[in-house]
VEXDREN-2710 file (C-alpha; in Angstrom, 1 decimal):
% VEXDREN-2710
k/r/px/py/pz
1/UNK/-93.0/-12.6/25.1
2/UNK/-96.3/-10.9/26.2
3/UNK/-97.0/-7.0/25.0
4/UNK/-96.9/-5.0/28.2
5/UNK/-97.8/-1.7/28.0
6/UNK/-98.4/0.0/31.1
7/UNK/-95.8/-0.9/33.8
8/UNK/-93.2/0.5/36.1
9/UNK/-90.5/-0.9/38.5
10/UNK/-90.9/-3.5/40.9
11/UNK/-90.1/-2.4/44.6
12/UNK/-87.9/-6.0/45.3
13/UNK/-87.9/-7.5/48.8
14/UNK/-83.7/-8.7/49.9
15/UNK/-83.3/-11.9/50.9
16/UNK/-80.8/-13.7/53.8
17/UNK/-78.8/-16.3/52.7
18/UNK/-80.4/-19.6/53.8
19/UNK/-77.6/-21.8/53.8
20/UNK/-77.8/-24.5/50.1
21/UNK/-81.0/-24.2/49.5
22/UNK/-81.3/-23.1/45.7
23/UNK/-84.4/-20.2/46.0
24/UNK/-84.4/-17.0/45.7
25/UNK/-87.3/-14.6/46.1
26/UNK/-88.4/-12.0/43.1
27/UNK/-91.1/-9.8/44.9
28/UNK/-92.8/-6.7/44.7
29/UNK/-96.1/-4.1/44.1
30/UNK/-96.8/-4.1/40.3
31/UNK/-99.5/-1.5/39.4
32/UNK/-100.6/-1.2/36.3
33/UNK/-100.8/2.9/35.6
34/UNK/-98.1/3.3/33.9
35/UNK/-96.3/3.0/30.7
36/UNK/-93.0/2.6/30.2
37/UNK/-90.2/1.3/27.5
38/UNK/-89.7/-3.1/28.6
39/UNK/-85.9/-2.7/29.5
40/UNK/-83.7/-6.2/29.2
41/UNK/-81.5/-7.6/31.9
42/UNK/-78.8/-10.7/31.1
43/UNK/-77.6/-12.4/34.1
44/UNK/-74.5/-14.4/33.9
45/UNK/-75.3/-17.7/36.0
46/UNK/-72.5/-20.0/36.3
47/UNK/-71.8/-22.7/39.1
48/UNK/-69.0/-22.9/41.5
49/UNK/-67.6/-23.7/45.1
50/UNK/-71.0/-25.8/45.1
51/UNK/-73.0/-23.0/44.7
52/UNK/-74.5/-21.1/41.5
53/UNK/-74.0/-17.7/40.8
54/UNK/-75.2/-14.9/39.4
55/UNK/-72.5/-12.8/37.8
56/UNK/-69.9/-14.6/39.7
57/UNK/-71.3/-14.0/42.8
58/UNK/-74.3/-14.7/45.4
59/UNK/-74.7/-10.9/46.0
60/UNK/-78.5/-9.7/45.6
61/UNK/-78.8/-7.5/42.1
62/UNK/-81.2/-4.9/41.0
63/UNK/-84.1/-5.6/38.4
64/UNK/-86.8/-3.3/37.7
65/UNK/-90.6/-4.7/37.3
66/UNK/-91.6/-5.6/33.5
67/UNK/-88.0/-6.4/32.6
68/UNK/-87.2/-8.8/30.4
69/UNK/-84.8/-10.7/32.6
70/UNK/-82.1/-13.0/30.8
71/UNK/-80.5/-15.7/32.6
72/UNK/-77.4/-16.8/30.3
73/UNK/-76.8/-20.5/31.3
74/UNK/-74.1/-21.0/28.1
75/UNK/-71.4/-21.2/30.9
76/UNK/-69.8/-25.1/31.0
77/UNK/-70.2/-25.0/34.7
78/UNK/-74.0/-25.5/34.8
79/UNK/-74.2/-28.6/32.9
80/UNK/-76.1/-31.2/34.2
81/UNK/-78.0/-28.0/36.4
82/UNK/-81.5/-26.6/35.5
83/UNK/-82.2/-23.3/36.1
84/UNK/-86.1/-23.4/36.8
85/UNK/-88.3/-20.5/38.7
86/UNK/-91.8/-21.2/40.4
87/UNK/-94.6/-19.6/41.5
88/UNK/-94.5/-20.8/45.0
89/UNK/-91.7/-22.3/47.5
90/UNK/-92.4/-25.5/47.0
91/UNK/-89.7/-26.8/44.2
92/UNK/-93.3/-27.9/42.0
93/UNK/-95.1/-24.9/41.1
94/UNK/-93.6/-24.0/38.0
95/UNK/-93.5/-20.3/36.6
96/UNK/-95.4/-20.6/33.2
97/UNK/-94.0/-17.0/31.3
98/UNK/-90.4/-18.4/30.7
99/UNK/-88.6/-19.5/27.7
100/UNK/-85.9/-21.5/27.6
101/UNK/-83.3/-22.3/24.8
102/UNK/-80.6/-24.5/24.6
103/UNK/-78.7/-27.0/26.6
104/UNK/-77.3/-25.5/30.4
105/UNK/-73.3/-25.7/29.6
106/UNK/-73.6/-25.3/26.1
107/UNK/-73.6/-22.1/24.2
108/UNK/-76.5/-20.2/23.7
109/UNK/-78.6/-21.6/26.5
110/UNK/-80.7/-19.5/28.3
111/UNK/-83.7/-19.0/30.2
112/UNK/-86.4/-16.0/29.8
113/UNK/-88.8/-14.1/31.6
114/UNK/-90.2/-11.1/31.5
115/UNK/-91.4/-9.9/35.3
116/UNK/-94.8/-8.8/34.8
117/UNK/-97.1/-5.7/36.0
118/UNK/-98.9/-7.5/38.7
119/UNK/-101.5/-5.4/40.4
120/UNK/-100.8/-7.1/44.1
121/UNK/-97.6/-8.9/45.7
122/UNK/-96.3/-11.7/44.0
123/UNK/-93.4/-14.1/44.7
124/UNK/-90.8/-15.6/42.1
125/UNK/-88.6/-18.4/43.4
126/UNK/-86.0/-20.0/41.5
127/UNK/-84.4/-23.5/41.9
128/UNK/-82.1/-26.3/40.4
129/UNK/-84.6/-29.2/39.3
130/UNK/-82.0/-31.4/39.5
131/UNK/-80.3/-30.6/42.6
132/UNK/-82.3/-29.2/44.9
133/UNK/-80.2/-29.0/47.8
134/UNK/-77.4/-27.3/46.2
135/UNK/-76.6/-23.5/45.8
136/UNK/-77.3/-20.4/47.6
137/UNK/-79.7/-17.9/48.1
138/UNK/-80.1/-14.7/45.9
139/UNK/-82.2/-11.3/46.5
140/UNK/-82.8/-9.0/44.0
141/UNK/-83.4/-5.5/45.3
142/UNK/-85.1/-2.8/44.3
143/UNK/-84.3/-0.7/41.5
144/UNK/-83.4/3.0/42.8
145/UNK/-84.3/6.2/40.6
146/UNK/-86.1/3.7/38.2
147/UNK/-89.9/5.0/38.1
148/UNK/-92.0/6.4/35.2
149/UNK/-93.8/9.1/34.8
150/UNK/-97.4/8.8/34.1
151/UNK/-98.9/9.9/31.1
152/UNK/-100.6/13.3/31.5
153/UNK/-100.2/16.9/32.0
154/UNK/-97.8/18.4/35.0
155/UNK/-97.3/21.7/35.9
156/UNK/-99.2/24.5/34.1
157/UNK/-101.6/24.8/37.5
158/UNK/-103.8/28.0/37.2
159/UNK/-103.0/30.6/39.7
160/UNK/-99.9/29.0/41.5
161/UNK/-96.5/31.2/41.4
162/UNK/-94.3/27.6/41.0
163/UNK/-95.5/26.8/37.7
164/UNK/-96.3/30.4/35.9
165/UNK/-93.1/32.0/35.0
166/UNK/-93.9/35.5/34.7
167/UNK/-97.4/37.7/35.4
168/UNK/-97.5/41.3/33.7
169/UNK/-95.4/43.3/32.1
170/UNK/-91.8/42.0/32.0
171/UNK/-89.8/44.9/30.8
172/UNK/-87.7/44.3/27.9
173/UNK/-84.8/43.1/30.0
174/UNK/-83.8/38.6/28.8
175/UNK/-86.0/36.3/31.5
176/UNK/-83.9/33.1/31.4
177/UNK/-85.2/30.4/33.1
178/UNK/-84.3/26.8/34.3
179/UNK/-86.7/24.6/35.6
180/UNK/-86.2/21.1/37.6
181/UNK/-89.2/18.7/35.9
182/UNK/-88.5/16.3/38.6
183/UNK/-89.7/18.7/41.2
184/UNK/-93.2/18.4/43.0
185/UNK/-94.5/21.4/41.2
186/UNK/-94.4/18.9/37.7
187/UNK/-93.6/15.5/37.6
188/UNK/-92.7/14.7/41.5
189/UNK/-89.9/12.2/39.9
190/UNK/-87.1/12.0/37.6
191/UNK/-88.6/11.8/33.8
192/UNK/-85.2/10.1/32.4
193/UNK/-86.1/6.6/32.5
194/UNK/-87.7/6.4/29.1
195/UNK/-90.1/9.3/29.3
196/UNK/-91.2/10.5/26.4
197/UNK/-93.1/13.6/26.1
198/UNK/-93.5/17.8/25.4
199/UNK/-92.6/20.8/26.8
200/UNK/-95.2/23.8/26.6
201/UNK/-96.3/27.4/27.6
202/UNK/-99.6/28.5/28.0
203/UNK/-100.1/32.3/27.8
204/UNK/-103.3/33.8/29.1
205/UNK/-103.7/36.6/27.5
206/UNK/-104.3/40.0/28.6
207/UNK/-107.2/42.5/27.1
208/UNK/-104.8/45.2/24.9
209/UNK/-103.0/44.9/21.6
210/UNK/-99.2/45.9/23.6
211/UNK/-98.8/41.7/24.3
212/UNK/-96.2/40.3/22.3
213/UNK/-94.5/37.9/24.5
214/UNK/-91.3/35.6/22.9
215/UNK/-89.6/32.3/22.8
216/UNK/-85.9/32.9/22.2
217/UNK/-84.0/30.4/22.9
218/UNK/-84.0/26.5/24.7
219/UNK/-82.0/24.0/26.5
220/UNK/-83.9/20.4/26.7
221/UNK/-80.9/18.3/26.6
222/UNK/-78.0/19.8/28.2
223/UNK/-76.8/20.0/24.7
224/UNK/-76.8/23.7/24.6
225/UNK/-78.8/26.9/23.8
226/UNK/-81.0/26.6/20.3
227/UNK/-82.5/29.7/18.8
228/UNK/-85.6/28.3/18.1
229/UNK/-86.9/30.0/15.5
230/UNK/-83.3/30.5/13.4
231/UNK/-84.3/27.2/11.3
232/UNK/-87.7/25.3/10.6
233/UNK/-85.6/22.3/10.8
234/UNK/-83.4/19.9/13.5
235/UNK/-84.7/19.1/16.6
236/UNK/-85.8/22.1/18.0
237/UNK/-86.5/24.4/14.7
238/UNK/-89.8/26.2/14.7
239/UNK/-91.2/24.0/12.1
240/UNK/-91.3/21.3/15.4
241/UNK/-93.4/23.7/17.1
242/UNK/-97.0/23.7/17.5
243/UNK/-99.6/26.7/18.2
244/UNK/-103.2/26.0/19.6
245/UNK/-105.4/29.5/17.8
246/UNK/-107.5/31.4/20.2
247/UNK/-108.1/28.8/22.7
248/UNK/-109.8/29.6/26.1
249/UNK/-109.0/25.6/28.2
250/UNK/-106.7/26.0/31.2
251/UNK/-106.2/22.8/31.4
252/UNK/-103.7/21.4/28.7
253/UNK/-105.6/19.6/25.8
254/UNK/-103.1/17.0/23.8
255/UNK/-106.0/16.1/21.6
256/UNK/-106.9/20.0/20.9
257/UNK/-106.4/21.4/16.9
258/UNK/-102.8/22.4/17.0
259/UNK/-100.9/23.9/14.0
260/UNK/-97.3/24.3/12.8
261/UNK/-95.8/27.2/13.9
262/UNK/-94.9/29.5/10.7
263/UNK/-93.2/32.7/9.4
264/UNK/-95.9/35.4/10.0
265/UNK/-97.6/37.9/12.2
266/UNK/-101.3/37.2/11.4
267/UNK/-103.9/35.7/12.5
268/UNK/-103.9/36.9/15.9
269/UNK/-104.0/34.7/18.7
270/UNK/-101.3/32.7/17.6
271/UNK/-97.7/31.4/18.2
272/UNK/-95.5/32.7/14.6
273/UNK/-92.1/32.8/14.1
274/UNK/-90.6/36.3/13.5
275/UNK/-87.6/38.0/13.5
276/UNK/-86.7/42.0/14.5
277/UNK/-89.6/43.5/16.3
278/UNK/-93.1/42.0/16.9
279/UNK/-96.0/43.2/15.1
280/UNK/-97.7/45.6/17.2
281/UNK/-95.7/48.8/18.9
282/UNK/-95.1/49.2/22.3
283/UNK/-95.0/45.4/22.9
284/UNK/-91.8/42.8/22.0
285/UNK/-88.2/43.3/22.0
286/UNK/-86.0/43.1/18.4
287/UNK/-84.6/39.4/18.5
288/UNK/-82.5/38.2/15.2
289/UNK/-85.3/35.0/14.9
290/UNK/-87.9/34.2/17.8
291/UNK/-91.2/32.5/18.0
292/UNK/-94.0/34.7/19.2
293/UNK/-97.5/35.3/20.5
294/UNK/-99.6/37.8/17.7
295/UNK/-101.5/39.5/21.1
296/UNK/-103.7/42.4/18.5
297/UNK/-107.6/42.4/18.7
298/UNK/-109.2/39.4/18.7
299/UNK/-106.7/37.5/21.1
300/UNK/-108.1/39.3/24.4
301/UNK/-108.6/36.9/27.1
302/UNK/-107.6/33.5/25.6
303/UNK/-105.5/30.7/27.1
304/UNK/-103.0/30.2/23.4
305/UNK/-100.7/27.0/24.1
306/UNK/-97.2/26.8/22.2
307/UNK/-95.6/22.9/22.0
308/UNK/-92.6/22.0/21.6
309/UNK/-92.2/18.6/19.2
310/UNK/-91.9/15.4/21.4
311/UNK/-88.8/14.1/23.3
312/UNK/-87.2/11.4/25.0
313/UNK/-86.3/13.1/28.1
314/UNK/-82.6/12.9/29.2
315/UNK/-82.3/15.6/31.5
316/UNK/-84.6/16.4/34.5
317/UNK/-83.5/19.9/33.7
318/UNK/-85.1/22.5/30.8
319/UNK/-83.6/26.7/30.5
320/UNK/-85.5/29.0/28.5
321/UNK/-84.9/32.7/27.5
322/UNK/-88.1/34.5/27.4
323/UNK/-89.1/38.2/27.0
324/UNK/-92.0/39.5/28.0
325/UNK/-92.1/43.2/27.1
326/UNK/-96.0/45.3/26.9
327/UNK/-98.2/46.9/29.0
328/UNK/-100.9/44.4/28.3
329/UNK/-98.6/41.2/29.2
330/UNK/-100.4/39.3/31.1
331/UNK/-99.5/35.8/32.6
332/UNK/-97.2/32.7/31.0
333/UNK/-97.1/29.5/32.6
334/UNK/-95.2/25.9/32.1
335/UNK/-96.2/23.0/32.0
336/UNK/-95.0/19.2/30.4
337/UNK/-97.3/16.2/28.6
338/UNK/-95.7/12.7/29.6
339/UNK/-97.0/10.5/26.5
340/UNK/-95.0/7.6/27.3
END
C-alpha cells in the first residue's frame, strides 16, 4: 500500500442503476492539502438473484477519499466471479493500485485498494472479468461530516471580539467559557475526524505589574472539568503544559522556544503553576492550584502563549474557567494548532 500523507474525503458522484451491466463509478475532487489518519473500509461482496452485491445489497455506500477500501470476496457465492476495477469504462483498462489475495468463494479472498488523493476528477469503475454482462450498478456517495482540518493555526485573530475572550480588567468574579472549534471564527469544520492538535491562549500583556491572569480549570473531552494545575501528571496536568517567555509574535509560532510549565512565580513573563494568590497584589484571585501569567516588570507589552499538550480531538466543543482579576489586565485570546 502507498504512504499517503496529505489527503481528505472524496466528494463521490451517485450512480442510476443501468440495468446488468457490472460498473460502478468511484469519483470525486482529491486535493492534496491535507493530512489526515488512512481510515479502512471492508465491503462484503457476495453474488445473488444474478446480481453481486455489496453488503447484501445494490444500494450506493459511503467511502471517504484515501480509504483503504476492502472488498471481502471469501463468500461461496462469487466463485467462478472476479471482482476487477478499471481506470476507464471500457471492461480493459485495469486499475493498477489493487491487491488481491486468495481465490473469489474461498476464505480469505479479497481485493484492495486504497482511493488515492488525486489532485483533479478521476473515475473508478468496477466489473466481473468473467461475466461482464452480469450484475448491477453501485454508487458510492459522498461521505458527510468526514473532512479534515488543515494543519495550521485558527482562531487567535488580533483585534477580533470572536476569538479574544476577555480585554481589561475582569473583576475577580469565575469567566467560564465554552467555545465551538468547528465554528467559522476557528476551524470552519468539525476537528473530530482524526484531528490531532493543541489548544492555546495568547495573553498580550498590559504595561503595569497588577496582571496576573489564570487557567483554572478545562474541559477538552466532554470528560469533565480538570484542575489543571492540581497534578503535573495525566492528561491535562500542568507538567503537559507549555509557556512561550516574553514573546512579542501575534501570530502563533509552533516552532517557537516553549518550556514546561512549573511550580513558581519567577521569571516574569511566563505561564507557572501556583496555588493561593498570585505573586503580585492587587492582581489574581486565591485558587487551591492554577496555572498563571507572572505579569511584574519586564513582561510589559509582550504577546506570552500558554499550550496545552496535544490531542486527538473528540469533541468540537472546549469550556474553560478563567479569571482575569488587575487593573493592568489587558487582552486574552484563543486560538487552536491542527498538527494532523
Amino acid at each position: 500500500m502507498p504512504e499517503i500523507s496529505k489527503i481528505i474525503n472524496t466528494p463521490i458522484g451517485l450512480v442510476d442503476k443501468i440495468g446488468k451491466t457490472q460498473k460502478a463509478t468511484i469519483s470525486g475532487i482529491f486535493p492534496t492539502s491535507r493530512q489526515y489518519t488512512m481510515p479502512s473500509s471492508t465491503k462484503i461482496v457476495t453474488y445473488a438473484d444474478d446480481l453481486l452485491k455489496i453488503d447484501g445489497s445494490t444500494s450506493s455506500f459511503n467511502v471517504t477519499e484515501a480509504t483503504q477500501l476492502i472488498f471481502d470476496l471469501s463468500d461461496s457465492s462469487n466463485s467462478g466471479h472476479l471482482f476487477t476495477l478499471a481506470t476507464a469504462n471500457d471492461e480493459s483498462t485495469n486499475y493498477a493500485n489493487v491487491t488481491s489475495s486468495g481465490t473469489p468463494g474461498q476464505a480469505g479472498a479479497t481485493l484492495t485498494t486504497t482511493l488515492p488523493a488525486y489532485s483533479n476528477n478521476q473515475t473508478l469503475w468496477w466489473y466481473c472479468s468473467s461475466h461482464s454482462s452480469e450484475g448491477a450498478s453501485f454508487a458510492i456517495t459522498e461521505a458527510e461530516g468526514a473532512s479534515v482540518v488543515d494543519i495550521g493555526e485558527y482562531g487567535n485573530v488580533q483585534g477580533a471580539s470572536t476569538s479574544r475572550l476577555w480585554q481589561g480588567n475582569q473583576g475577580t468574579s469565575q469567566k467560564e467559557y465554552t467555545i465551538d472549534l468547528s465554528s467559522s471564527d476557528y476551524a470552519d469544520a468539525s476537528l473530530t475526524n482524526g484531528n490531532t492538535g493543541h489548544v492555546f491562549l495568547r495573553y498580550e500583556t498590559g504595561n503595569g505589574y497588577r496582571q496576573d491572569p489564570q487557567l483554572y480549570q478545562v474541559d477538552f473531552d466532554d470528560a469533565g472539568w480538570v484542575k489543571v494545575g492540581q497534578s503535573s501528571g495525566g492528561t491535562w496536568g500542568y507538567g503537559q503544559w507549555k509557556t512561550t517567555y516574553r514573546t512579542t509574535n501575534q501570530a502563533y509560532n509552533h516552532a517557537a522556544s516553549w518550556a514546561t510549565v512549573a511550580p513558581g512565580s519567577s521569571p516574569t513573563g511566563k505561564w507557572h503553576r501556583d496555588t493561593g494568590g498570585t505573586g503580585s497584589s492587587s492582581t489574581g484571585v486565591s485558587l487551591d492550584y492554577h496555572i498563571y501569567h507572572e505579569g511584574s516588570s519586564g513582561s510589559y507589552s509582550k504577546d506570552v502563549y500558554l499550550r496545552s499538550p496535544e490531542f486527538t480531538f473528540t469533541t468540537n466543543t472546549i469550556k474553560l474557567r478563567m479569571y482575569g482579576y488587575g487593573s493592568n489586565i489587558n487582552a486574552m485570546y484563543l486560538g487552536i494548532y491542527v498538527t494532523g
